[in-house]
N, C-alpha and C positions, 0 to 999 in steps of 0.2 A: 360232380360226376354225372355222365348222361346214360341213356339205353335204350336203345330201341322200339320202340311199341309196337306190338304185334301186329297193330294197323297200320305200323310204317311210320309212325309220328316219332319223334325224337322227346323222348322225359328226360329232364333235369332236376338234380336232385340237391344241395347243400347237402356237403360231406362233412357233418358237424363234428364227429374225430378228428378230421383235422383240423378245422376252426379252434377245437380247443384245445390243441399241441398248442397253438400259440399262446399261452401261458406258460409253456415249459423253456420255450426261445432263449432266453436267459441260460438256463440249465444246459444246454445243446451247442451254445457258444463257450461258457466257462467250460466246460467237461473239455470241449475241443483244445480252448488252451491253456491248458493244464498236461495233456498229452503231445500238441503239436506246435506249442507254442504262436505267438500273432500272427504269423502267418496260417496256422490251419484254423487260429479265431477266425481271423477275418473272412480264409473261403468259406465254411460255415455260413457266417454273416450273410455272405453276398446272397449263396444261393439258398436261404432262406428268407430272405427279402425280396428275392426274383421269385423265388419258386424255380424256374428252372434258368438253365445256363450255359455255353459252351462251354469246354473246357480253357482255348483261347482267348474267353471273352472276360473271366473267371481270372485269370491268372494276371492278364495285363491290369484288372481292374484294382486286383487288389495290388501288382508292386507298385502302381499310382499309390496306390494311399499308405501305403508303406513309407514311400519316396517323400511322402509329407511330414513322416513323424522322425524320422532320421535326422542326423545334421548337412548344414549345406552342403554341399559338394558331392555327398554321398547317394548314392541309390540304389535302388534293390534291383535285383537283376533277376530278366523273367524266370530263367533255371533255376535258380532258387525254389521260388513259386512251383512253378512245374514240379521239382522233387517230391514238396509236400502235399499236392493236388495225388500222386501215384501214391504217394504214401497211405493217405483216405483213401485211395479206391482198394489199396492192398488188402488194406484192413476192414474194407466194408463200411466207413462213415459214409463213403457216397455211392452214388450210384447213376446209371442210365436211366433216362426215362424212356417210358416205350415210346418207338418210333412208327408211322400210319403202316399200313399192311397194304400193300398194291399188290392186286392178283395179275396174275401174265395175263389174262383175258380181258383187260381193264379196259379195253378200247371198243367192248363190245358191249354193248347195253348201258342203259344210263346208271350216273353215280350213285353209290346207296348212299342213305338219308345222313346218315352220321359215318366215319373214318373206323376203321377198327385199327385197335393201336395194341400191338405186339411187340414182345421181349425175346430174346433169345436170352438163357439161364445162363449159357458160355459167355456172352458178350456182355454182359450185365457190369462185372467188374472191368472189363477191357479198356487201357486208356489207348486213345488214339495215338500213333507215333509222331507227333509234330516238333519240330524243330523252331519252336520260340529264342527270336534270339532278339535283345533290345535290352533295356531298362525302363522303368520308372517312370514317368516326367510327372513336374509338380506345375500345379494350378499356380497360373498369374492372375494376381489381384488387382492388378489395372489391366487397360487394353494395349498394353502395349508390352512385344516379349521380349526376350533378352538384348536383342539388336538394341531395343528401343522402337524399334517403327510399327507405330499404328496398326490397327487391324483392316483399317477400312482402306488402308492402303499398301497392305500384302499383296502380290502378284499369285493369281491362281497358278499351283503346279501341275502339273500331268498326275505329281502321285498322289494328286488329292482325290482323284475317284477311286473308289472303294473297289478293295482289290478282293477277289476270290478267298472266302473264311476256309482255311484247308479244313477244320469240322464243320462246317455247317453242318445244319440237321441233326446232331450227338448231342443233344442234349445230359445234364449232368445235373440230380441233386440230392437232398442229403436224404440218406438214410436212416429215418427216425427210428423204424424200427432196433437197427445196430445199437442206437444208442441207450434205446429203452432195456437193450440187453446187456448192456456195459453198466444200466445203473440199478438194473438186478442183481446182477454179478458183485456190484459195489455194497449192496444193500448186504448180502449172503455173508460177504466177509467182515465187513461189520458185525452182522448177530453173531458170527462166531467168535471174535476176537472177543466181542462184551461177557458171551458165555464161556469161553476157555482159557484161551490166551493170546499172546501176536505169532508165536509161534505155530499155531492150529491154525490160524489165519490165513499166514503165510502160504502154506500147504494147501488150503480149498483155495485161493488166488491162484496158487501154480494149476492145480487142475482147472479149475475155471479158465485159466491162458490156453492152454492147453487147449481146449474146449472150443473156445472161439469162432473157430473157420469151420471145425469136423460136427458142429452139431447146430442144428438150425435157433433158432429163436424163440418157436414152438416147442421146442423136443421135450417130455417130459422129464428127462433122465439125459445128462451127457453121458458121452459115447465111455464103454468100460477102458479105466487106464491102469496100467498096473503099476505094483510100486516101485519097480523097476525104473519106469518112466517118468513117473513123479521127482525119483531121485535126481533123475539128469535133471530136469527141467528147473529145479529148484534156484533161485536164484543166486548167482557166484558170490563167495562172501559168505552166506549163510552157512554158517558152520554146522549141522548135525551129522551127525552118524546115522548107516543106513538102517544102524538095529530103533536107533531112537524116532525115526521118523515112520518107523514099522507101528511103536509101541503108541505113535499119535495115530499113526490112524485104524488102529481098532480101538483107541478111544473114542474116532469121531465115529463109528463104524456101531459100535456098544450107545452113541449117546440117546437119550430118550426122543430128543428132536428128529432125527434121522434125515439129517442134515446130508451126511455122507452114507452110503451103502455099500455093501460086500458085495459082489456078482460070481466071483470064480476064488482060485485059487493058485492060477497057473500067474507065473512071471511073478515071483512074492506076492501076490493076490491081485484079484482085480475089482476097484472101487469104482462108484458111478455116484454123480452128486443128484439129490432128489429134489427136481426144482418146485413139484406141488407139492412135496413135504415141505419144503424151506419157506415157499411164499404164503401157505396156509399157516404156519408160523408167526412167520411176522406181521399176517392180518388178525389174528390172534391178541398176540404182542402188542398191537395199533390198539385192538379194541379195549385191551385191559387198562392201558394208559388212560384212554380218554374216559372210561368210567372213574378211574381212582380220582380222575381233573376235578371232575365232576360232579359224584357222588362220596368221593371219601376213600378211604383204604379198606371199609369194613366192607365195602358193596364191590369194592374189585377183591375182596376174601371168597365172597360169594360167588361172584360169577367164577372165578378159578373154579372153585367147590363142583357148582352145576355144570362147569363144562367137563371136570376131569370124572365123576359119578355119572353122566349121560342123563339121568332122570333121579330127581330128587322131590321127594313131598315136601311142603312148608314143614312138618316139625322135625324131616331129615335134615331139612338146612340150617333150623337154628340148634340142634344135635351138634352135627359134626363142625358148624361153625364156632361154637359155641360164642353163641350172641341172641341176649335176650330176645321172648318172643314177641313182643310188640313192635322192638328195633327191627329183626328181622323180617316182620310183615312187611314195615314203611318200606327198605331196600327192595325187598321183591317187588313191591307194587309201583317201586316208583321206575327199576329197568323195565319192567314189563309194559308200563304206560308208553314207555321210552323205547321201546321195542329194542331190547338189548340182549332178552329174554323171551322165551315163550310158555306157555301156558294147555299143558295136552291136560285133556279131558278123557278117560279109560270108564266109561260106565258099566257096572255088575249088572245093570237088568237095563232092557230095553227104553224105560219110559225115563231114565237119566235124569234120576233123582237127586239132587246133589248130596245125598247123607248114602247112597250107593252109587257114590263115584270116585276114583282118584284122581286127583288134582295134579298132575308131574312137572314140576316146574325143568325146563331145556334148555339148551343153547342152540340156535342154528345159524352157527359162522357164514354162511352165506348171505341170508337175510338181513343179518346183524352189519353186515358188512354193505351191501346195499343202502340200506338205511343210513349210513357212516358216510357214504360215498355222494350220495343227494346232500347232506350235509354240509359236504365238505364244498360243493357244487354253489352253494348257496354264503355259504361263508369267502369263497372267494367274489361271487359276485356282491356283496357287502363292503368287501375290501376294495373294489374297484371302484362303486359306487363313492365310497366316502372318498377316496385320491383323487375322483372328479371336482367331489362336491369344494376339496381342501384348494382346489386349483383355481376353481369358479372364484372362489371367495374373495381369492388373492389375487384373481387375472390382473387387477389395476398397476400393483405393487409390481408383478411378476410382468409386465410390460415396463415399466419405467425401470425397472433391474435390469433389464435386457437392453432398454436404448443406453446407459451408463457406460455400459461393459461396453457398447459398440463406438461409442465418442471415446471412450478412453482408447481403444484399442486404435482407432484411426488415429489419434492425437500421439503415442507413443511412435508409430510408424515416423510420423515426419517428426519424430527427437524432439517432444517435449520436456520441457522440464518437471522437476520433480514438485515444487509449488502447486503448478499448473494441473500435473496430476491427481494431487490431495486434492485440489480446491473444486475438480470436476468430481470426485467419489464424495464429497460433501453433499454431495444434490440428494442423496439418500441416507435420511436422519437416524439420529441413534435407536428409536422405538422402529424405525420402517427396518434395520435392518437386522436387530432383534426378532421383528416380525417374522421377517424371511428364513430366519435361523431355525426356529422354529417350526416354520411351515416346511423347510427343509426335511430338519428331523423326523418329524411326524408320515412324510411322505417316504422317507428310508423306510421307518415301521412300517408302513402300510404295506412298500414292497417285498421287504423279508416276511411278510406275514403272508402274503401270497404265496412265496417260492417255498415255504416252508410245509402248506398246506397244500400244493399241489406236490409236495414228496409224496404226502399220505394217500392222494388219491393216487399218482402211481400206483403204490403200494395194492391198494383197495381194488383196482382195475386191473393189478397184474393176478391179483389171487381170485377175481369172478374171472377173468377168462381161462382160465388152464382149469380152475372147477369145472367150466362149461364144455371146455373141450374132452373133460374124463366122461363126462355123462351123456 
């Protein structure tokens, strides 16, 4: 990102948010096809490896590589493409990038230092009306294309200069935010399904759909729906009754989490789902896990204890935990070192004697959560570390793996025989490819051990920002 300097100089800045979306990349591709199937994978893909993109340039790109995984004869046809590209913008995965802002008087006085680059809110999701019409084509692996004739001696065509992009300038890419709110959304229905059932579930999912378009990303609170609306919305199939789907949601409406809320009473009520209740929740939920990991079950008895009491002395905690007091010192002192905990000081007289003091042992879930979040920062950089170190190791191995694969693959083409073939996968001995197995493996773990622990930061970074934006 840059900005202007008051003396006119242009600063540039690393916009380290987004340097470290790319760890979620993974996440943002699976999620995509899962709802849009390989083709809305792929644009994904593209325009997060470009960074940004035309919509034309987007669509031909990927029924190319579509056209490569199909069978012969077959090919993707750009309309295809083009459906699923509207379809992401319908829904908000992608988006416009801002375009420069030229003032009418641009002809007069010199250019400022840096572009200012504007959005219109209307145009934002607009797809350009283009009439892509073609297919596919697949990559030739020799030089020479289907004719057979050489390349060096193809005749240049007239339509080989480059014809007029009908979007130029429209740039298009993905909107991470959307997604970040699709895997909040995901995250919400889960905690409820684990705490009530699939049918409570069911019901915060219809709201949350619902939801989608009419309330921002930011919003505290989605927009009030009543259960009227909830009824239509529910998905076809689902069999309940409109008294039974009443009677779930003033149970989610009653539950302690407050997950779901009352707002009115008009149109059979009207509920609104509470998204700093739900994410302070499940940063909660995150922190109590990773002490039980950690510390035991008796030390996540505790911090429940001092988080649902607000303030508790040392012989209140081994009281109502009822857990010897020697035990319950080591717990307290060892969250507390661990900053999982906190430790207020209340002194009776001024000169803060500790035999006229209270001791109150806290929770401050934001803190706590921070703390969790650096953590979590460092344990993925641990894990990328070692998948380097696990690849250095084996670069030798993992070069002669790679020329194998690529002599077999050329020797199959011109119709080797099957002798021929064993006798070239022999070059890589029973311990080298045990080896690989292994270094394989190991490098699966590493990966799910990242994408697992960048859930939690999600998690951690969805519940300090909407903290911060209350306060």
């Amino acid at each position: 990102m840059y900005q202007v300097h008051k003396r006119g100089v242009v600063e540039y800045e690393a916009h380290c948010s987004r340097v470290l979306r790319m760890l979620r990349y993974p996440r943002y591709i699976y999620t995509t096809k899962a709802l849009y199937g390989d083709t809305g994978e792929l644009i994904i893909e593209e325009l997060l490896l470009n960074g940004k993109m035309t919509m034309s340039a987007v669509v031909k790109k990927v029924a190319d590589r579509l056209t490569e995984t199909v069978e012969d004869g077959k090919t993707m046809d750009y309309a295809e493409v083009s459906n699923t590209f509207m379809q992401l913008a319908d829904t908000r995965f992608v988006q416009r990038c801002p375009m420069v802002h030229t003032p009418e008087n641009s002809d007069t006085g010199p250019p400022p230092p840096a572009p200012n680059l504007v959005i219109n809110e209307k145009d934002m999701y607009l797809v350009p009306k283009l009439s892509l019409i073609g297919k596919g084509k697949r990559r030739r692996s020799s030089d020479e294309d289907a004719a057979g004739e050489p390349k060096a001696k193809r005749p240049k065509h007239p339509t080989d200069n480059k014809e007029p992009i009908p979007d130029d300038g429209i740039y298009w890419q993905a909107n991470l935010d959307r997604f970040h709110q699709h895997f909040r959304d995901q995250a919400i229905v889960s905690a409820v399904a684990n705490r009530m059932d699939q049918t409570s579930s069911e019901i915060v999912r219809a709201m949350l759909r619902m939801s989608e378009v009419t309330t921002s990303s930011d919003a505290p609170f989605t927009q009030p729906l009543s259960s009227n609306e909830i009824f239509r919305s529910l998905p076809v199939g689902y069999n309940i009754s409109k008294q039974v789907l009443d009677q779930y949601l003033t149970l989610l409406a009653d539950d302690p989490l407050e997950f779901v809320g009352k707002s009115g009473d008009s149109g059979g009520g009207m509920y609104v789902i509470n998204f700093c209740k739900a994410l302070a929740s499940l940063a909660t939920a995150t922190l109590e896990s990773v002490i039980q990991e950690r510390f035991g079950s008796r030390c996540a008895r505790i911090f429940r204890l001092v988080l649902q009491k607000k303030h508790l002395e040392q012989k209140q905690v081994e009281d109502f935990a009822m857990i010897p007091a020697k035990e319950a010192k080591d717990m307290l002192y060892k969250m507390l070192s661990e900053n999982f905990i906190s430790l207020q000081e209340i002194p009776k007289t001024p000169d803060h004697a500790p035999s006229r003091t209270f001791y109150l042992y806290t929770v401050n879930i934001l803190s706590a959560a921070r703390m969790l979040l650096h953590r979590c920062y460092k344990s993925v950089t641990n894990l990328i570390e070692r998948r380097q170190f696990e690849t250095k190791e084996n670069k030798r191995l993992l070069e002669k793996s790679q020329r194998v694969e690529a002599i077999i693959a050329s020797v199959q083409a011109t119709g080797a025989e099957e002798a021929q073939l064993q006798e070239i996968e022999e070059m890589i001995t029973a311990p080298e490819r045990q080896q690989l197995e292994t270094l394989k493996r190991n490098v699966n773990k590493l990966d799910a051990s990242e994408i697992q622990v960048d859930e939690t930061i999600f998690l951690l970074e969805s519940y300090i920002e909407s903290t911060m934006k209350r306060q």
